[in-house]
Structure formats: C-alpha cells, structure tokens
C-alpha positions as CSV (number, residue, x, y, z in Angstrom):
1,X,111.4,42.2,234.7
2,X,111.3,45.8,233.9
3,X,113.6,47.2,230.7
4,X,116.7,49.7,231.6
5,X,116.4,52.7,230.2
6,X,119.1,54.5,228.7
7,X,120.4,58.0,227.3
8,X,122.5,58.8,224.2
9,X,125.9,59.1,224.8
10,X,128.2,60.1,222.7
11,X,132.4,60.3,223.8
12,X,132.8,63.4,221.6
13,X,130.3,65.6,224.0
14,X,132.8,64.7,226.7
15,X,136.1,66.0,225.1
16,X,136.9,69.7,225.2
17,X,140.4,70.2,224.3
18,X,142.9,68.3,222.0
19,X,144.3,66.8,225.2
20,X,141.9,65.5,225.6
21,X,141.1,63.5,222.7
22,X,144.7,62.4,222.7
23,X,144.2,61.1,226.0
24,X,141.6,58.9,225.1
25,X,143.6,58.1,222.0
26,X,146.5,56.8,223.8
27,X,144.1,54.1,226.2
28,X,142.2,53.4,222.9
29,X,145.7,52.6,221.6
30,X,146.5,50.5,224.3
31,X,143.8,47.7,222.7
32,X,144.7,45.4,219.9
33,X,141.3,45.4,218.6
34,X,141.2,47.1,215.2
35,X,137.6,48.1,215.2
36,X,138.0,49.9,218.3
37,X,141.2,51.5,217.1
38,X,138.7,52.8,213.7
39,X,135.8,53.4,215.6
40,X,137.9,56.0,217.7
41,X,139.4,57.5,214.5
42,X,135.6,57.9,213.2
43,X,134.8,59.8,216.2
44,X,138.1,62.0,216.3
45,X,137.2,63.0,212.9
46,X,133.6,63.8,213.5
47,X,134.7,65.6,216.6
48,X,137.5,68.0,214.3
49,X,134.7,68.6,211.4
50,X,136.4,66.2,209.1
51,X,133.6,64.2,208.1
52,X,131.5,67.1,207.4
53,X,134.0,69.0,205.3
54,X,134.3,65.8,203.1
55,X,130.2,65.5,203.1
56,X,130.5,69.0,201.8
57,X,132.8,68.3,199.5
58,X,131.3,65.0,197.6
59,X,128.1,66.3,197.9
60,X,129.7,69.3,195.4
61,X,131.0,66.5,193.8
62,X,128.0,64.7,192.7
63,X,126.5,67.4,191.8
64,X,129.0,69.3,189.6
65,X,128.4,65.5,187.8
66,X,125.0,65.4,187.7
67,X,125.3,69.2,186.1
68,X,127.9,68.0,183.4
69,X,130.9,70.6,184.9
C-alpha cells in the first residue's frame, strides 16, 4: 500500500478579514468540544499577533530577571 502524502495546512493562511475569522468562530462555536473551542482561540490569537507580542514581552521579562532590573 503506498503512504498519502500531505501538505501543511494551516486555517490561519485561509482567513483574510476579521469576518472572516468570526465566521469560523461561530461554526467552531457550534461544537461542545472544549479543545476545539481553545484550539481555535490559539489560532485566532496567532492569527492577530497576540502570541508574539506576549513572546516579546516574557522574553523581556526573563531577561530583565536574569540582569537583576
């Protein structure tokens, strides 16, 4: 039997507008399963910059600790 290949995929390539990642929001939503719920909140941040802002900022963090400020 010969192995599938696939491609990287990821669903914040796909969304262009803030429509549109309330769109997918909203279906996400529509699923009681919690870990999809986060998992979509992970990527929403990712796709706004969030989660490199706060990289920026612990990273700051640590070392203003490490420097004794």
């Amino acid at each position: 039997m010969e192995k599938v290949k696939t491609l990287p995929w990821d669903v914040i390539d796909h969304w262009e507008t803030d429509e549109d990642i309330l769109s997918y929001l909203k279906v996400v939503l529509e699923d009681p399963d919690p870990d999809l719920i986060a998992l979509t909140l992970v990527d929403i941040a990712r796709a706004k910059g969030v989660l490199n802002e706060l990289e920026v900022r612990l990273r700051k963090g640590k070392e203003a600790a490490v420097s004794g400020q």
